[in-house]
PLY file of the C-alpha trace (Angstrom):
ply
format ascii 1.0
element vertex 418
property float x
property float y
property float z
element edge 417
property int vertex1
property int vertex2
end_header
-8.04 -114.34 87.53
-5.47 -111.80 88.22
-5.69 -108.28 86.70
-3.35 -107.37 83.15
-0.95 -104.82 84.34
1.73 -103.20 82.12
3.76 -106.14 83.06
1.25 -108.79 81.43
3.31 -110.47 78.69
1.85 -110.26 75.09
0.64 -113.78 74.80
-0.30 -115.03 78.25
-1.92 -117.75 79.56
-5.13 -118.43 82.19
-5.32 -121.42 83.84
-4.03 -123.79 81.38
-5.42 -126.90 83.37
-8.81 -125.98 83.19
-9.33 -128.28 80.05
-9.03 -131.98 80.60
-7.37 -133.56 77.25
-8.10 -137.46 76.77
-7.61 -139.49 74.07
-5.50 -138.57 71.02
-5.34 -134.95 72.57
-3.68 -135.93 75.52
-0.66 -137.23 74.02
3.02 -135.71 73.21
2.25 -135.02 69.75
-1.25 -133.72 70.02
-1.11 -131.74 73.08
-0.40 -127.89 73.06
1.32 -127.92 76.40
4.02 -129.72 75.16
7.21 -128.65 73.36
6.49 -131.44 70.95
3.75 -130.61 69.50
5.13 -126.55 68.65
7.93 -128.19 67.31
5.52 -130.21 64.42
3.54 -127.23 63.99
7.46 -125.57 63.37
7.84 -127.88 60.51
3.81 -126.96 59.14
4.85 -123.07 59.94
8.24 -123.41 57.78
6.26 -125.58 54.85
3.77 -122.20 54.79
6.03 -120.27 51.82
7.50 -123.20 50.69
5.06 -122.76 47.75
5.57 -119.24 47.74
9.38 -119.17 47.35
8.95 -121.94 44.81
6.93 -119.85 42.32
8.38 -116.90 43.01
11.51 -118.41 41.63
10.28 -120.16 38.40
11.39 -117.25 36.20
14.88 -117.47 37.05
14.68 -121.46 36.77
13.14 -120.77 33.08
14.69 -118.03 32.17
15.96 -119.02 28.60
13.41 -120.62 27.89
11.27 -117.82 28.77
13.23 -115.09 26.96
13.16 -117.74 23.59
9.50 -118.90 23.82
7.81 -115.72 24.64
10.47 -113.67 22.34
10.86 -111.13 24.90
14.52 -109.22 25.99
16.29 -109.93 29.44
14.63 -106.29 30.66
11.03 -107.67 29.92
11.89 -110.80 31.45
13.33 -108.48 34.55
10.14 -106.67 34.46
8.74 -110.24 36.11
10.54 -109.54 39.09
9.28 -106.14 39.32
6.23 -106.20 38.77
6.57 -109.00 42.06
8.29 -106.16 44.48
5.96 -102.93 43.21
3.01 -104.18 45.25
4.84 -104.97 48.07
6.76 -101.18 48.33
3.43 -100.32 50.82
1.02 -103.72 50.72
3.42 -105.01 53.35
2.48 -102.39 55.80
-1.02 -102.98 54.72
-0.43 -106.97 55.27
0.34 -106.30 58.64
-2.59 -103.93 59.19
-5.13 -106.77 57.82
-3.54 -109.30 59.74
-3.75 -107.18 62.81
-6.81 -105.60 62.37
-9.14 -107.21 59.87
-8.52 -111.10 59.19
-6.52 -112.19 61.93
-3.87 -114.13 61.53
-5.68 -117.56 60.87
-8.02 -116.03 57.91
-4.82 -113.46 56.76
-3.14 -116.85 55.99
-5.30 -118.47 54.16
-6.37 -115.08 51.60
-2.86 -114.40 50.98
-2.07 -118.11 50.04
-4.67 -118.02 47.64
-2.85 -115.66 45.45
-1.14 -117.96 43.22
0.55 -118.07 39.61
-2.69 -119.10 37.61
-3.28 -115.99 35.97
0.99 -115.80 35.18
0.90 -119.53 33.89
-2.03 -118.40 31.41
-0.44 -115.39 30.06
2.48 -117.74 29.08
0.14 -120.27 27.58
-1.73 -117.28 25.72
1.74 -115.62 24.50
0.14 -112.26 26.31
3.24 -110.84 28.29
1.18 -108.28 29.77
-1.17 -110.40 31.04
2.12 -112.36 32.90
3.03 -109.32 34.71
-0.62 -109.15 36.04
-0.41 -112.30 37.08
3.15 -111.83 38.86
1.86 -108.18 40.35
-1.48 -110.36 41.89
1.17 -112.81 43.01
3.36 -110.55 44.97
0.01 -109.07 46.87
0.15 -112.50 48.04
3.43 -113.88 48.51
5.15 -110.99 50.43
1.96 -110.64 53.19
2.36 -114.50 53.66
5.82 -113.68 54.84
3.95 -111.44 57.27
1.63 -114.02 58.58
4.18 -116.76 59.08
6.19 -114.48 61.27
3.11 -113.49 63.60
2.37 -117.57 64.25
5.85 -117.77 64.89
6.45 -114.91 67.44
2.78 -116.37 68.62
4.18 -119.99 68.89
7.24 -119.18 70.61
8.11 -116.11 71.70
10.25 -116.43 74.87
11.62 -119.39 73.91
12.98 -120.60 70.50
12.11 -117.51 68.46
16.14 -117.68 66.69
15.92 -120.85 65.82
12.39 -120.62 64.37
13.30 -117.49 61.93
16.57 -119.19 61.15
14.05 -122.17 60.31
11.73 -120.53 58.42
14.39 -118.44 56.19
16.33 -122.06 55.66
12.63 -123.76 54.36
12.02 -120.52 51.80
15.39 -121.02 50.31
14.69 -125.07 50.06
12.02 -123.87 48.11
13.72 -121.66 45.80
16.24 -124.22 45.15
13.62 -127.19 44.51
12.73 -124.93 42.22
15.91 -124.27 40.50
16.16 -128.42 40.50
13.24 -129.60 38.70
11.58 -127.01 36.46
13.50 -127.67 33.80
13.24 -131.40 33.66
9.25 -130.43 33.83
9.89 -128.95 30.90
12.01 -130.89 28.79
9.03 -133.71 29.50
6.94 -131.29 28.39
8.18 -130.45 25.78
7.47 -133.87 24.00
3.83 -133.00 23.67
3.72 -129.38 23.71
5.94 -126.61 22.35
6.91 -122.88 22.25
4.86 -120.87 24.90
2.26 -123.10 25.21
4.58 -125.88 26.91
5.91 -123.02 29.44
2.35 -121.73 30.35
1.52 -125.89 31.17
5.00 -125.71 32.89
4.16 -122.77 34.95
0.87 -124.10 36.09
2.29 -127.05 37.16
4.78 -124.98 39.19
1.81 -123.04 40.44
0.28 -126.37 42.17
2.85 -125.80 44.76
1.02 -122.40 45.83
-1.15 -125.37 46.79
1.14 -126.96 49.49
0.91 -123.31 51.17
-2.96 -123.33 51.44
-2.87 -126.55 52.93
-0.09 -125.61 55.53
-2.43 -122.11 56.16
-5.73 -124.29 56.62
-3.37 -126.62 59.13
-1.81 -123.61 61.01
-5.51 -122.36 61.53
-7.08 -125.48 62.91
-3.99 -126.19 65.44
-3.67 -122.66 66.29
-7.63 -121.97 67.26
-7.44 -125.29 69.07
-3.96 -124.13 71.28
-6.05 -120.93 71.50
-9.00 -123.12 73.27
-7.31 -124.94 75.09
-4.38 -122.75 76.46
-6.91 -119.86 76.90
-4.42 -117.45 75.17
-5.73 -114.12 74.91
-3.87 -110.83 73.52
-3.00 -108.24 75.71
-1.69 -105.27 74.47
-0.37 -101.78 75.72
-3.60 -99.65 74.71
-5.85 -101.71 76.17
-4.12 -101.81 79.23
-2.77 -98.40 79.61
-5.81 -96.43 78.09
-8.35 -98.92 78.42
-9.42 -99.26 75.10
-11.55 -102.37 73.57
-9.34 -104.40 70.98
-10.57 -103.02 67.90
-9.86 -99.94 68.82
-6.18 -100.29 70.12
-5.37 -101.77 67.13
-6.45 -98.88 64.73
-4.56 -96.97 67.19
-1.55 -99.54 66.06
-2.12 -98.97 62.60
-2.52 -95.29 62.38
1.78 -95.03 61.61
1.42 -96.97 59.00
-1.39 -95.72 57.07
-0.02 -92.40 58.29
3.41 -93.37 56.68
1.80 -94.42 53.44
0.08 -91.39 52.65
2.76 -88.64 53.95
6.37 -90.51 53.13
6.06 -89.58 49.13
4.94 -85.88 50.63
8.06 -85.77 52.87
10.18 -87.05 49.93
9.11 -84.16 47.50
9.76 -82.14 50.23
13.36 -82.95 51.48
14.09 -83.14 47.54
13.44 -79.78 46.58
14.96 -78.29 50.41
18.23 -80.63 50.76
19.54 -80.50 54.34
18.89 -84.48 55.03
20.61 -84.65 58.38
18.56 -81.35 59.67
15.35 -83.50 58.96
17.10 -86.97 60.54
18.13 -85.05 63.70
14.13 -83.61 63.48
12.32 -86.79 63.04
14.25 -88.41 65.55
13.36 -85.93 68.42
9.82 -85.84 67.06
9.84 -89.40 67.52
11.50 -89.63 70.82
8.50 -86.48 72.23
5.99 -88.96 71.02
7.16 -92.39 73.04
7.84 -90.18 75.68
4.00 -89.17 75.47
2.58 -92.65 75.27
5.04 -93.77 78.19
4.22 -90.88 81.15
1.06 -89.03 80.09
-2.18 -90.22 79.89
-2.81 -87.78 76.25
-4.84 -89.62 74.19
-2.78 -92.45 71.77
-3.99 -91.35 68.86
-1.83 -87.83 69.01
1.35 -89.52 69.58
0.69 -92.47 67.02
-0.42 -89.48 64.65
2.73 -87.46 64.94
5.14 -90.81 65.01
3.24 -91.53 61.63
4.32 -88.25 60.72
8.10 -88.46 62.08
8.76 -91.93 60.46
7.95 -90.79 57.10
10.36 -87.90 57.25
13.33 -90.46 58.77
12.51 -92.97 55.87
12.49 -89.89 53.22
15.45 -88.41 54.75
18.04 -91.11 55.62
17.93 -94.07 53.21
18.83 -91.53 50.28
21.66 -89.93 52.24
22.92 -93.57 53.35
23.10 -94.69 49.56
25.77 -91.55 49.20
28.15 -93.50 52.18
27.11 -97.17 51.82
26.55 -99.66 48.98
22.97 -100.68 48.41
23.31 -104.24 49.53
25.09 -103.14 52.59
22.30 -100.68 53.55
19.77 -103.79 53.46
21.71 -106.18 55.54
22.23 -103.34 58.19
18.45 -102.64 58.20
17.88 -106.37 58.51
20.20 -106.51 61.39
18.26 -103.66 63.09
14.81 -105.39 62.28
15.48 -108.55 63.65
18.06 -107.72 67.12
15.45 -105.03 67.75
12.02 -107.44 67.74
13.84 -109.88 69.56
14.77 -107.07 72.66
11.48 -105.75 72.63
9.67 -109.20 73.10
11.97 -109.86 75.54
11.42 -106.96 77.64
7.93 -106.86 77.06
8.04 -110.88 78.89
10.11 -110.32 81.60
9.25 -106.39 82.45
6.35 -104.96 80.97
6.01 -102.56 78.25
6.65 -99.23 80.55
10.06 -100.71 80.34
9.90 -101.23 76.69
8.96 -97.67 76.19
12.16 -96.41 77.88
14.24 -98.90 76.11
13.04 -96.95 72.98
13.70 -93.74 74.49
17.48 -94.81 75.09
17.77 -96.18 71.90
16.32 -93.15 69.89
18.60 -91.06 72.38
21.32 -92.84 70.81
20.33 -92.28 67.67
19.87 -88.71 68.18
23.25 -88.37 69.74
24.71 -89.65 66.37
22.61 -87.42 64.27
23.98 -84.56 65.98
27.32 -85.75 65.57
26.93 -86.69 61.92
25.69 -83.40 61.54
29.09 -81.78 63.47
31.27 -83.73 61.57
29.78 -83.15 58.07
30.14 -79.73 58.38
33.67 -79.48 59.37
34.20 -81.91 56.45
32.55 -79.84 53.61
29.01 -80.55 54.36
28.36 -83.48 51.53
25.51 -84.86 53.17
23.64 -81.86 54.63
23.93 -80.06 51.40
20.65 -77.74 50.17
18.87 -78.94 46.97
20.70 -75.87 45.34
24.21 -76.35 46.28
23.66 -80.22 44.83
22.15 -79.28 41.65
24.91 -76.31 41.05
27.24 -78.86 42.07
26.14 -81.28 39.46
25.76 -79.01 36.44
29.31 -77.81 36.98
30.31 -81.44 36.85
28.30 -82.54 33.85
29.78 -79.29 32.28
33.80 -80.47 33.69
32.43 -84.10 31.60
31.04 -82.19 28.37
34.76 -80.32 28.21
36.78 -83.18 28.98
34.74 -85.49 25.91
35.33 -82.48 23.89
39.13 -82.50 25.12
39.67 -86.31 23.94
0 1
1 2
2 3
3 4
4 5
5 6
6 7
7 8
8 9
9 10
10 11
11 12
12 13
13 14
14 15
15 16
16 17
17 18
18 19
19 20
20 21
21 22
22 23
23 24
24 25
25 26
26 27
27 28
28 29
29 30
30 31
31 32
32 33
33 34
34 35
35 36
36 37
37 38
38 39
39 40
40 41
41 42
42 43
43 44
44 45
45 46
46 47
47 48
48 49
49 50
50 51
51 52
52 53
53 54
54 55
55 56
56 57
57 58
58 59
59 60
60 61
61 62
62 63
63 64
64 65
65 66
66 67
67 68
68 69
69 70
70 71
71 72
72 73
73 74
74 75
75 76
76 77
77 78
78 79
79 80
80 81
81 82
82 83
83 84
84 85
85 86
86 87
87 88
88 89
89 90
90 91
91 92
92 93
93 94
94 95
95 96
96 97
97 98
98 99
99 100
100 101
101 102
102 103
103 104
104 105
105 106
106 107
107 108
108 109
109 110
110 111
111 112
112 113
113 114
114 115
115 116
116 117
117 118
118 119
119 120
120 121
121 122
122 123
123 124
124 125
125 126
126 127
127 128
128 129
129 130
130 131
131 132
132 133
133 134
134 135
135 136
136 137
137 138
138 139
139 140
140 141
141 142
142 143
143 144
144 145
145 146
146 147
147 148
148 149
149 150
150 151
151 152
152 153
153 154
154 155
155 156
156 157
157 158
158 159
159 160
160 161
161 162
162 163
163 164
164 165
165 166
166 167
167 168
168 169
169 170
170 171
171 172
172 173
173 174
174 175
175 176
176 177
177 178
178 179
179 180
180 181
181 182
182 183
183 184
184 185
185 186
186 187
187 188
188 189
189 190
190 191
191 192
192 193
193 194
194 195
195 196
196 197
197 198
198 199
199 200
200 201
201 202
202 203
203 204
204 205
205 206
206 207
207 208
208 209
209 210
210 211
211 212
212 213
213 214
214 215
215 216
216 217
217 218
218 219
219 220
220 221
221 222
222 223
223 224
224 225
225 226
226 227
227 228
228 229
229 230
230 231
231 232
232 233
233 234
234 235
235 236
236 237
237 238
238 239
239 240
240 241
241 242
242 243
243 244
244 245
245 246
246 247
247 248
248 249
249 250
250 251
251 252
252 253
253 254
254 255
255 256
256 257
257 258
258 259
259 260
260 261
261 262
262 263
263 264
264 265
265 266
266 267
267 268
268 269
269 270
270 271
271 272
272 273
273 274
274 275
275 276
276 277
277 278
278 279
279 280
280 281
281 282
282 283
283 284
284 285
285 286
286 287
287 288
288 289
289 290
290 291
291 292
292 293
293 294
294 295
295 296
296 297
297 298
298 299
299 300
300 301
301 302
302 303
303 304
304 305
305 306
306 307
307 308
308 309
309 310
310 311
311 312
312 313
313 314
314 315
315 316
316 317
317 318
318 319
319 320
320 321
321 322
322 323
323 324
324 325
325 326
326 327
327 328
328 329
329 330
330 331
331 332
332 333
333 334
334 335
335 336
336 337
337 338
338 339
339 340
340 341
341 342
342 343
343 344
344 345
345 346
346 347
347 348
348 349
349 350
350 351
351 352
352 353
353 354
354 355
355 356
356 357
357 358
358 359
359 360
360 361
361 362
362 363
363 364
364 365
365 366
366 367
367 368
368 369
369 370
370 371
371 372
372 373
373 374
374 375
375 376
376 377
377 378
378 379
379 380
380 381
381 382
382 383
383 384
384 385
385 386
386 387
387 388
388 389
389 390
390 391
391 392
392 393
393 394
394 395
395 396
396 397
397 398
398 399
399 400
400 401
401 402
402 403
403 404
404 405
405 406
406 407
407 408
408 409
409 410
410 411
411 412
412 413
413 414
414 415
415 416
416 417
């Protein structure tokens, strides 16, 4: 067996042959050799938040019913939707980190799927509206780290070959779901409603929504047996930077992986309080970037221990995300800002894993540098231009709030005016 350099691709594989396959395991459809048989465990991996994406969506499919039964206003029925997104504002970091680190992708899977609507479908039946947004906040642990999951089988499954087609996939299956959803919950209901009424008949609606959560553990406990089996018989083992570079056993390279994002969690609401009451957002863009770009450059050519670097990138990604999403809401519309992250997120994973295939992840380190020397080439010139154009975005927290109490006073005197 040949020794893992830097240019070992993530998922390799040793001596596939070694394993005869006979029988039912030898044929097209059974055999993890063949493109075939990823392509039906495509159609299990896109059925995975089918579920999910159905009950996520059963408030908007209800919602006058909802608002009627429960005799709650459109702002409590909002509330639904966030008490869904407030878990997953840093549990999606820690999804990755448990899928990573703890359960694995198989067992990460299968916990998340469990988290269905139950306790949300009883609240209804009970009239208790607080006890629906516990049941959507235990929901959204769930359905968001799911998400998580199904993207590490698919970059798993196929990475090198189909991985556009399988996202694409995969995004096209969650929206079937929401709009199966949008289809047939309220014929549910109006055959419900012949034998049940008021909130009771939209808790027994719900519930019966929330059987679909079951579809998901079924795909999970499918995607576990298929992938341990490929894992058998392909001989797939993980090979990753750390333990190649610095020699490190897996569990420890991957707490070395997760230190920016536990990092991140604790220091990014520190960082925020901080750039709120100092101002100057582009001084502490143009910082984080070159604090960033010292610490690749330290993993890349020095043997210095990971866990500085990871540390101090921890560190320099929670001033970038405290520093530059609030100054890009002053330039760009909200849903603008998303789809350009989005962009970023999914062009970027696709270079890396490319790079990391075909040339190793030295290679992939200097990539970064270029890109973050891009990025620090702009900050600079952001920060050039803003100044010769009456500093707006580089402002101090002083000049903004003088700025703004001379405006509210402009509004007072103009109301008085008219």
């Amino acid at each position: 067996m040949s020794e893992d350099t830097e240019k070992t691709p993530l998922v390799k594989t040793y001596e596939e042959e070694d394993e005869v396959l006979t029988g039912c395991g030898a044929t097209l459809p059974c055999n993890p050799r063949r493109p075939l048989h990823r392509y039906l465990v495509l159609i299990i991996m896109c059925f995975l938040s089918f579920g999910s994406y159905f009950c996520y969506d059963n408030p908007a499919a209800l919602q006058d019913n909802m608002v009627r039964d429960l005799d709650i206003s459109v702002g409590q029925f909002m509330g639904f939707y966030s008490w869904y997104s407030w878990p997953n504002v840093i549990l999606c970091f820690f999804g990755g980190f448990l899928i990573d680190s703890v359960f694995g992708v198989r067992v990460g899977a299968i916990i998340f799927s469990l988290f269905v609507t139950v306790v949300f479908a009883m609240g209804s039946f009970l009239n208790k509206y607080w006890l629906m947004c516990v049941g959507r906040f235990i929901f959204g642990i769930g359905g968001e780290s799911l998400a998580v999951a199904q993207n590490t089988y698919a970059v798993k499954w196929f990475q090198g070959r189909e991985l556009n087609m399988v996202f694409g996939l995969q995004l096209s299956f969650s929206r079937v779901g929401s709009t199966v959803n949008m289809n047939v919950m309220q014929p549910i209901y109006n055959l419900v409603q012949h034998h049940f009424t008021g909130y009771k008949c939209l808790g027994i609606v719900l519930l019966v929504g929330g059987f679909m959560c079951i579809l998901s553990l079924i795909c999970a406990l499918a995607l576990g047996y298929f992938d341990k089996r490929a894992d058998r018989i392909l001989k797939r083992a993980k090979v990753v930077f750390f333990e190649m570079k610095f020699g490190m056993d897996p569990k420890l390279a991957n707490s070395v992986n997760s230190l920016v994002y536990i990092i991140s969690a604790i220091a990014s609401p520190l960082f925020g309080f901080l750039i709120d009451k100092s101002g100057r957002n582009v001084f502490w863009v143009i910082l984080g970037t070159f604090v960033t770009m010292a610490c690749h450059g330290l993993l890349a050519f020095t043997f210095v221990t990971p866990f500085v670097g990871m540390a101090v990138m921890g560190l320099a990604y929670s001033v970038l995300a405290s520093a530059l999403w609030p100054m890009a809401s002053m330039v760009v519309k909200q849903h603008q800002m998303q789809a350009i992250q989005n962009l970023g997120l999914a062009t970027i994973s696709i270079a890396a894993g490319s790079i990391v295939d075909s040339k190793g992840y030295l290679i992939l380190e200097v990539f970064f540098l270029a890109c973050l020397s891009i990025a620090l080439i702009a900050a600079v010139v952001l920060y050039l231009f803003d100044a010769a154009t009456g500093g707006v975005l580089n402002k101090s927290a002083k000049q903004r709030k003088k700025e703004r109490e001379i405006a509210e006073e402009e509004a007072e005197r103009e109301k008085a005016i008219n």
